[in-house]
C-alpha positions in Angstrom: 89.2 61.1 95.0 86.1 63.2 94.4 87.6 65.6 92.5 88.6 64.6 89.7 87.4 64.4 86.5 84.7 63.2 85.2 83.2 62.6 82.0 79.8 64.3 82.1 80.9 68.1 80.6 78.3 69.5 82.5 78.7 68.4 85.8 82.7 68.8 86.1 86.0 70.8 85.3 88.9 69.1 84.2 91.3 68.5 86.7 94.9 67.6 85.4 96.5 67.9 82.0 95.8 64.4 81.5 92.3 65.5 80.2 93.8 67.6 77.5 93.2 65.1 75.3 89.3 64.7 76.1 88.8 69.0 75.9 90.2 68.6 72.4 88.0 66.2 70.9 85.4 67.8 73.0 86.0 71.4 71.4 85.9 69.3 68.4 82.1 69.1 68.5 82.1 72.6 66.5 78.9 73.7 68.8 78.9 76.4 71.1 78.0 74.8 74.5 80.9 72.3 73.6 83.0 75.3 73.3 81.9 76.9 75.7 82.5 73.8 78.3 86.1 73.2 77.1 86.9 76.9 77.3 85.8 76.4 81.0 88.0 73.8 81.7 91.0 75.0 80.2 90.3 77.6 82.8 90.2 75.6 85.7 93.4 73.5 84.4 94.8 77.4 84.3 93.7 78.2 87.9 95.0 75.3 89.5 98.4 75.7 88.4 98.0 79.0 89.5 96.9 78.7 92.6 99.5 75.9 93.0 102.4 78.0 92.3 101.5 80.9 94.6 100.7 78.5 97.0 103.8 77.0 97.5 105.9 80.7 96.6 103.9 82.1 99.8 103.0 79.3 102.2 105.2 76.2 102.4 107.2 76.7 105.6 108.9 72.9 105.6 107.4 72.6 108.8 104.3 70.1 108.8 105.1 69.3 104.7 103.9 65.4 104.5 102.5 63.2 101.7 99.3 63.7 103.3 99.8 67.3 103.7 100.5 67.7 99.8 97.8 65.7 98.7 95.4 67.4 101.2 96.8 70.7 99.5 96.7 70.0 95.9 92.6 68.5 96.5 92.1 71.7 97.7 94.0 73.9 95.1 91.8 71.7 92.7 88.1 72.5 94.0 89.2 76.4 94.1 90.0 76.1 90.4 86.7 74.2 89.8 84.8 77.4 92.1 86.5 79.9 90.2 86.1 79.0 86.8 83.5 79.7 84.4 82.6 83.2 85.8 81.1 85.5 83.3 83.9 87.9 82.4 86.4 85.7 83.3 89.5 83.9 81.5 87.4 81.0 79.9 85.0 84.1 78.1 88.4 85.0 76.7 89.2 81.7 75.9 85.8 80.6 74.0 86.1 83.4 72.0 89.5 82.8 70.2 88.4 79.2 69.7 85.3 80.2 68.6 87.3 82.7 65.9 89.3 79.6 65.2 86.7 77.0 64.7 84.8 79.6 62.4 81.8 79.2 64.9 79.5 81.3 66.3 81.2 83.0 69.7 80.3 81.1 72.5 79.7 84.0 74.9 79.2 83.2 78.8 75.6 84.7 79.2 72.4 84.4 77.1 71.5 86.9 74.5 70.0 89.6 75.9 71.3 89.2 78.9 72.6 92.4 81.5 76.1 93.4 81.5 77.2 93.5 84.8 77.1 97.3 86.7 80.8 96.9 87.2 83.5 95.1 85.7 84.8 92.3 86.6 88.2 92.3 88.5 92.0 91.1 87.0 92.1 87.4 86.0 95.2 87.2 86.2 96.1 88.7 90.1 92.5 87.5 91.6 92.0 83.8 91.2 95.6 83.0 92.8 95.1 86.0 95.8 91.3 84.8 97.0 93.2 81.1 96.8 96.4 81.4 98.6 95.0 83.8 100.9 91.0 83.3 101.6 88.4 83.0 99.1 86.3 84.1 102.8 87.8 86.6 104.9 86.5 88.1 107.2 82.8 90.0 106.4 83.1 93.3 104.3 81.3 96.3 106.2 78.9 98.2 104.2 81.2 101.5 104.1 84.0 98.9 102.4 81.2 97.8 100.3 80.0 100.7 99.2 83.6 101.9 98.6 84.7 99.6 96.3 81.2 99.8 94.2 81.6 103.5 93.7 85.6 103.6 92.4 86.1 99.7 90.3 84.8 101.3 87.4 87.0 104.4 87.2 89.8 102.0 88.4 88.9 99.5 86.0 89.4 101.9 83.1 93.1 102.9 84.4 93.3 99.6 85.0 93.6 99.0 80.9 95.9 101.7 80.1 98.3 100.9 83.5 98.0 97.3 83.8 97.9 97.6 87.3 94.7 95.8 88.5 91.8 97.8 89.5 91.7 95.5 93.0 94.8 96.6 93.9 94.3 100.0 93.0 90.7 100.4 94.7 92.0 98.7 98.0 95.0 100.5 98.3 92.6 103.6 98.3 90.3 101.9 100.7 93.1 101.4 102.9 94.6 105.1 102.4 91.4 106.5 103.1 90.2 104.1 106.0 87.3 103.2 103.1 86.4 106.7 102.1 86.1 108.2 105.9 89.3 110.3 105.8 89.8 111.2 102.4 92.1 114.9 102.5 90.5 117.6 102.4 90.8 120.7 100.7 90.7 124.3 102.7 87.1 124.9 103.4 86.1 121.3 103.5 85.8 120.7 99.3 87.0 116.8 98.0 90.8 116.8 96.9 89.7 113.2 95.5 93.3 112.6 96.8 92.6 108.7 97.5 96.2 108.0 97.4 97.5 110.3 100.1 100.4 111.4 97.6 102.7 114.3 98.5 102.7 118.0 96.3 106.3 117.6 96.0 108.5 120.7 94.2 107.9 119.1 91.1 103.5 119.2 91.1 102.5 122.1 90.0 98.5 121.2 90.0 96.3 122.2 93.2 97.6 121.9 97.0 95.5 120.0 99.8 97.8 120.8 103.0 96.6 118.7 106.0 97.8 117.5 109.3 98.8 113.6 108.8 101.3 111.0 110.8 104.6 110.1 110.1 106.6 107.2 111.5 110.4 108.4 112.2 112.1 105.8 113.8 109.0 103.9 114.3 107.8 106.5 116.1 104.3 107.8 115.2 104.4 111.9 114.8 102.3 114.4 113.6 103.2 116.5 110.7 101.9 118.9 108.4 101.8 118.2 105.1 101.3 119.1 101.1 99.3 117.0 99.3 98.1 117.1 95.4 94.5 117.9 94.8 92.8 116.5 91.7 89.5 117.3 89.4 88.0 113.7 90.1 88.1 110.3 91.1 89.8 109.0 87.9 92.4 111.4 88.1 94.0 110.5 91.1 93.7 106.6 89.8 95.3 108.0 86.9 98.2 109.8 88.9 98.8 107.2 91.4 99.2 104.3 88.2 101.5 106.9 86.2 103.4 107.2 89.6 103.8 103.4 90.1 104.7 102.5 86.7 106.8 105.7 85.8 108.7 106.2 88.7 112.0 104.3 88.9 111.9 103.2 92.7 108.3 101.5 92.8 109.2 99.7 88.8 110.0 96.2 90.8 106.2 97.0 92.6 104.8 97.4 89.1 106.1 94.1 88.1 104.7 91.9 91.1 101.1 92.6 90.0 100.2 88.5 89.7 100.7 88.6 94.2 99.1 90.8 96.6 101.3 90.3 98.7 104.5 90.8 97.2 102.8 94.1 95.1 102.4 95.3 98.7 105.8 94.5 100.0 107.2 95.8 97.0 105.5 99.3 97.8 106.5 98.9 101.2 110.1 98.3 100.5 109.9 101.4 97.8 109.1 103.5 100.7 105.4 104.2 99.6 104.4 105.1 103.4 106.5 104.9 106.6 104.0 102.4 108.3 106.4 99.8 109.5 103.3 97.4 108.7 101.9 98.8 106.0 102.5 95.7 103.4 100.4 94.1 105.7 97.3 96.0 106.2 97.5 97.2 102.6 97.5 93.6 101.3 94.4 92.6 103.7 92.8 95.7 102.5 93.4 94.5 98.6 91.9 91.1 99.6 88.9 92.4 100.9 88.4 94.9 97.8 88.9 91.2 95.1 86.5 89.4 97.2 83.7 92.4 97.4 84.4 93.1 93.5 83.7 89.1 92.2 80.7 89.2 94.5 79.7 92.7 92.7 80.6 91.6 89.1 
């Protein structure tokens, strides 16, 4: 079919759990290229029954389903998994490690000695391989101000990212999105950064610093103007920090906070929490998150 797999380990992933068999005796070799390979393909077995599930969760309609629909759809699941595996930083790094720790080898790591970590880290395995699948591995082109955006916050996202478990993707382009990519972050009085990327209220219970700003409201699906009160932070990090603890803390978002493996239902979760009156804001948020995976795996 062309995609399947073949016996030359460095030419092809595995394709089907039928090759388990051949990635154990491979593994077996007790070198670590050989681990190195079958960690990789373990991957790509992982990421197409990945992609597969949140493929058919999110776009199977009934509509046009066929034979040669499914087939057509399960060849294509298969080369995304075969693109997406292997990355340094990834799942099969992960992977080659504990068998290496096993095996009592020497860890098979996914770059040569010597080589440079990357400037940022790389994003979530577990919510970006099924997102860029199910929804566009090539969306439309990133502008430089989204570019620049995400490069400047996935590290102080990524480290929030760790203590939260929400993924730093999710967390930089919902700040993207909040702040139109950095051009309309709140202000304080005087014109000083709030670092308020997550446009979250000063409610009776903050006592911290006070950005008060004019914003819009949607009442009735009307858009209005309103003034409002909005918490000011010391940095960057804090307000990643705030907005994770706010997520993951807070009763009425804890469905969100468990819907982090889907863009899309993290941001219909949010929406349905009454994060933001925006009547399509699960929407533009999860185009927004989509963007920020893409531009961090092309950063990483």
């Amino acid at each position: 079919m062309g995609y399947g797999y073949l016996p030359s380990a460095s030419s092809a992933l595995a394709a089907d759990a039928r090759s388990l068999g051949d990635l154990k005796l491979q593994a077996g070799q007790n070198t670590p290229a050989a681990i190195r390979e079958t960690a990789k393909q373990f991957e790509s077995l992982f990421m197409r029954e990945l992609i597969k599930s949140m493929r058919e969760a999110t776009m199977k309609s009934g509509l046009m389903d066929s034979p040669g629909g499914d087939l057509g759809a399960d060849l294509l699941d298969q080369q995304f998994a075969v693109q997406m595996s292997g990355q340094p930083g990834g799942l099969s790094d992960l992977i080659a490690k504990q068998l290496s720790r096993q095996m009592g080898v020497a860890e098979a790591g996914a770059t040569d000695v010597g080589s440079k970590p990357a400037a940022t880290p790389p994003i979530s395995a577990r919510a970006s391989a099924a997102s860029l699948a199910a929804y566009g591995a090539h969306g439309p082109k990133a502008t430089t101000g989204q570019t620049e955006f995400v490069r400047r916050h996935t590290e102080a996202a990524a480290k929030i990212e760790k203590a939260s478990g929400i993924p730093a993707g999710y967390m930089v382009g919902q700040a993207g999105h909040e702040t139109g990519w950095g051009k309309h972050e709140i202000k304080m009085k005087g014109g000083a950064p709030s670092f308020n990327l997550f446009g979250i209220k000063a409610g009776a219970g903050w006592t911290g610093k006070v950005a008060e700003v004019t914003t819009t409201e949607y009442v009735n699906g009307a858009a209005k103007k309103t003034v409002a009160k909005f918490r000011a932070y010391d940095s960057y990090e804090d307000s990643f920090r705030d907005y994770a603890r706010l997520i993951t803390q807070t009763p009425r978002y804890a469905q969100a906070s468990q819907q982090t493996g889907s863009v899309q239902a993290f941001a219909a979760g949010l929406q349905k929490a009454g994060y933001a009156t925006d009547p399509d804001y699960a929407s533009k948020l999860g185009k927004a998150i989509n963007t920020t995976l893409r531009l961090q795996r092309a950063q990483a």
